[in-house]
C-alpha positions in Angstrom: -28.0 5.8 0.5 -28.0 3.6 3.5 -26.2 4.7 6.9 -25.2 2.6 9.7 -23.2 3.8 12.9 -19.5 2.7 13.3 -17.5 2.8 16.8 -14.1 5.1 17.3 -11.8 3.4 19.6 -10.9 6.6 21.7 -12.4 7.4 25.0 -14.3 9.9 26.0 -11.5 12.0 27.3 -10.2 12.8 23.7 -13.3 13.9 22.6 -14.0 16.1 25.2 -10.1 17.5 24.8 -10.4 17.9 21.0 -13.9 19.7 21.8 -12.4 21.9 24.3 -9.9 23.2 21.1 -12.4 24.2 19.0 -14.3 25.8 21.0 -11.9 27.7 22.4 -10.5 28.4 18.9 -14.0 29.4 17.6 -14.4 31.9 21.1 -10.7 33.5 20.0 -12.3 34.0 16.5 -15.6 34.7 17.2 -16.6 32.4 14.5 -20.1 32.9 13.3 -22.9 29.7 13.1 -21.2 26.4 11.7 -23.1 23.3 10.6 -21.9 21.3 13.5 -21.6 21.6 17.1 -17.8 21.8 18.6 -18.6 18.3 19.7 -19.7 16.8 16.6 -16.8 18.7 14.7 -14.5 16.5 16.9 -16.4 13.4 16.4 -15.7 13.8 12.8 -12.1 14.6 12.7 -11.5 11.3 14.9 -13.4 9.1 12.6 -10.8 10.5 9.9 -7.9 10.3 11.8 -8.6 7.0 13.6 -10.8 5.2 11.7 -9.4 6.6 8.2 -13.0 6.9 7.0 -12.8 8.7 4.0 -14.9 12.5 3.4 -17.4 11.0 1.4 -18.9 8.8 3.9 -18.2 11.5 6.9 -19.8 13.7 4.9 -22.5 11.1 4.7 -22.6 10.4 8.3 -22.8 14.0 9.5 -25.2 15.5 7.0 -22.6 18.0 5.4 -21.2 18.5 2.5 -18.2 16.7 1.1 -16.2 20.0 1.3 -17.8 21.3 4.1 -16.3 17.8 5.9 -13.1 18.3 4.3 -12.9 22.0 5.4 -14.0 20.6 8.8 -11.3 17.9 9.2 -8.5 20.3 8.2 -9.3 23.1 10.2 -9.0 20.9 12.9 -5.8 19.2 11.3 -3.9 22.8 12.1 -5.5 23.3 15.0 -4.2 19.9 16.5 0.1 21.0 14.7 0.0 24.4 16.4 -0.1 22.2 19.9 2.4 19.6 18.9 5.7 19.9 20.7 8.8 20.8 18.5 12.2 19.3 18.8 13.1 21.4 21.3 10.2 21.3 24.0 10.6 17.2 24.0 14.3 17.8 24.6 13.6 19.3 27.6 10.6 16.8 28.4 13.5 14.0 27.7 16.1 15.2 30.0 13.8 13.6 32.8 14.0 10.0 31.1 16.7 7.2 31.5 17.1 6.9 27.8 15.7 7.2 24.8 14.6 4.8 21.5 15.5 6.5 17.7 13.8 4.7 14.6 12.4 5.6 11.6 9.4 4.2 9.5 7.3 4.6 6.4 4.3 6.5 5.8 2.6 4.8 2.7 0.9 7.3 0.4 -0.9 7.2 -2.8 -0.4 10.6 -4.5 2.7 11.7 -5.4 3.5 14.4 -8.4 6.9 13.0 -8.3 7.6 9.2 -8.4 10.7 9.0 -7.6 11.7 10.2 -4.2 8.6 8.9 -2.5 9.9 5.0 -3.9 12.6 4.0 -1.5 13.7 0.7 -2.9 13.7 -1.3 0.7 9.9 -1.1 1.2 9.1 -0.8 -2.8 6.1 1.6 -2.4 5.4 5.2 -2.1 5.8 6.9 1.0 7.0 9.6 3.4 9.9 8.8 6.2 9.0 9.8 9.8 11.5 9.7 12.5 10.0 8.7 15.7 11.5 9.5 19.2 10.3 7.2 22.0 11.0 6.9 26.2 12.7 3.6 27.6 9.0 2.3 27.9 8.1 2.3 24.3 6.0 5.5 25.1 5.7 8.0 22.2 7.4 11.3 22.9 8.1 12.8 19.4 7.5 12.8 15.4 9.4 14.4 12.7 8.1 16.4 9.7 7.6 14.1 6.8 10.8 13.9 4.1 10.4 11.9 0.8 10.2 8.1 1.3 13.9 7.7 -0.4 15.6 9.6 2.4 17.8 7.3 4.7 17.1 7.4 8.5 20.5 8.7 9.4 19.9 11.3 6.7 16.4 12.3 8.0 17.5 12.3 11.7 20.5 14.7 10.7 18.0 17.0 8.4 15.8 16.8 11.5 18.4 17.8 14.1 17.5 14.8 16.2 20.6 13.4 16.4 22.4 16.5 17.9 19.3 17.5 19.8 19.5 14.2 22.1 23.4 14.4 22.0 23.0 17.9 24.3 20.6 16.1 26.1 22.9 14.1 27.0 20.7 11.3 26.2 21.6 7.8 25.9 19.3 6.8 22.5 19.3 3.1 20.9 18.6 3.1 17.7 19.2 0.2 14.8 21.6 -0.4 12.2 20.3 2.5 9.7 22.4 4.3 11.7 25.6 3.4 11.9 27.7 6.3 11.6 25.6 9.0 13.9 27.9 9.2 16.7 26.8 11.6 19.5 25.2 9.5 22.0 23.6 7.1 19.5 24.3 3.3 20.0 23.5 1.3 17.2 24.3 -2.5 17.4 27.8 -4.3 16.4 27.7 -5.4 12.3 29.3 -8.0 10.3 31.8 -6.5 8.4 33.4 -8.5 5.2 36.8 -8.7 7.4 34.8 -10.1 10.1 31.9 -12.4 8.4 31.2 -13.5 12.7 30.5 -11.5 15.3 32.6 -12.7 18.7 30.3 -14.0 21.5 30.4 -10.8 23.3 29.2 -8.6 20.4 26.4 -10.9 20.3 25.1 -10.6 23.7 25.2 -7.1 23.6 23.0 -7.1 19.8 20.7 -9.0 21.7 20.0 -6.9 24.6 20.2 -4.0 22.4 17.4 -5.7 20.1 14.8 -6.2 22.9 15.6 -2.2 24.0 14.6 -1.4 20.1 11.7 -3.7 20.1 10.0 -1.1 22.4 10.2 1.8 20.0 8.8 -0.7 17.6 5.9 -1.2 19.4 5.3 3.0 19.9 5.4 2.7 16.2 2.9 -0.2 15.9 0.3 2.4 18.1 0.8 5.3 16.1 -0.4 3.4 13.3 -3.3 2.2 15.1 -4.5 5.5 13.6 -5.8 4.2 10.5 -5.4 7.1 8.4 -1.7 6.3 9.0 -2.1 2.6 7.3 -2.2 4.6 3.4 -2.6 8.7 3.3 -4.9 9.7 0.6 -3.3 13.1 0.5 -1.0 15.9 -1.0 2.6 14.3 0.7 3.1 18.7 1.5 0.0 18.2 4.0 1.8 14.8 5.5 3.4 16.5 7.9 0.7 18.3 9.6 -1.3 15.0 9.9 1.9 12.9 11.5 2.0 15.9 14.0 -1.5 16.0 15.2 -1.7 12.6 15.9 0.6 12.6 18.5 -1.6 15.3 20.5 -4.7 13.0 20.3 -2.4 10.2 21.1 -1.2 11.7 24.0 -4.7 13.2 25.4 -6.2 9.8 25.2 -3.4 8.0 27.5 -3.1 11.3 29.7 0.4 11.5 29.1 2.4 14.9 29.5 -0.7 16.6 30.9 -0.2 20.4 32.5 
């Protein structure tokens, strides 16, 4: 078998962070010898979770076992969702902020025991919905637990509590069409009813400016799929959630943001 090296677009500051974890968590544990180094355990959780690289060739590339890099990978997987905020603790994070960006997007996945409620009929492939809470800057500040691909946003963000959450925050949060209805402090944008096939001038204006607001939280979106393993899960969708939650922690060490 032939091996080349490949390059992880992270800096040197997750590394060290996600390094820091484990060997803490192997200290707590007094965990007996492993295969790999804390540092080299890190290295290869990152190549799966940014690079998507799959456990055969990280197995490959490490000189371990296909389970043993599997076992690896997940250990670290959990490690990362025990440090990821809940609802609550970036409530109180977004209380500083001038307002706040609600959308929701699709997780494509590949293995599903169940075909239909992972097939929403807008995107017309399996996947898992993730609502995504971002600052007035487009900055990533929270991610749901996965649901089945069929659920609507508004649904979602109500099963999620995100909705009342940002309402006793008193948080002024944008968020598109999907969810018309929410109420609390969620503006959506003004829509053409079948009384009213035009908008008025006014209503316009305003859908614009609201548009450009949205556009930002599309963008945090567009970043926390720069993690590759994000592009198409190759997993169980019950072990979704734990992956969308870690990410964020990476994502979060590697711009500094939210530090002590």
């Amino acid at each position: 078998m032939l091996s080349y090296p490949s390059m992880i677009p992270l800096s040197g500051r997750t590394l060290n962070h996600l390094t820091d974890l484990i060997r803490a968590h192997r200290t707590q544990h007094r965990s007996q010898w492993r295969r790999l180094e804390p540092g080299r355990q890190a290295l290869l959780a990152l190549a799966y979770l940014r690079n998507g690289d799959t456990y055969t060739r990280l197995a490959a590339g490490s000189a371990v076992g296909v389970a043993t890099a599997w076992r690896y990978v997940q250990e670290i997987i959990v490690l990362l969702t025990a440090a990821a905020e809940d609802l609550a603790a970036a409530m109180r994070r977004i209380r500083h902020l001038a307002n706040a960006i609600l959308d929701g997007t699709l997780i494509p996945i590949d293995r599903v025991a169940d075909q239909k409620p992972y097939y929403p009929g807008k995107h017309k492939r399996h996947g898992v919905n993730v609502q995504v809470i971002t600052d007035a800057a487009g900055r990533l500040v929270w991610t749901s637990p996965a649901l089945a691909g069929s659920a609507h946003d508004l649904t979602a963000a109500r099963i999620h509590g995100n909705i009342d959450a940002l309402t006793n925050a008193d948080m002024m949060t944008f968020a598109d069409k999907g969810y018309q209805a929410a109420r609390g402090s969620v503006r959506t944008p003004f829509k053409r009813r079948r009384f009213r096939p035009k908008l008025p001038t006014r209503q316009k204006t305003i859908n614009r400016t609201h548009a450009k607001i949205r556009a930002r939280g599309e963008r945090a979106i567009a970043t926390l799929k720069t993690w590759k393993i994000l592009t198409k899960l190759r997993c169980c969708p019950r072990r979704t959630t734990a992956i969308v939650q870690a990410i964020p922690v990476l994502h979060h060490a590697e711009t500094n943001r939210y530090a002590g």
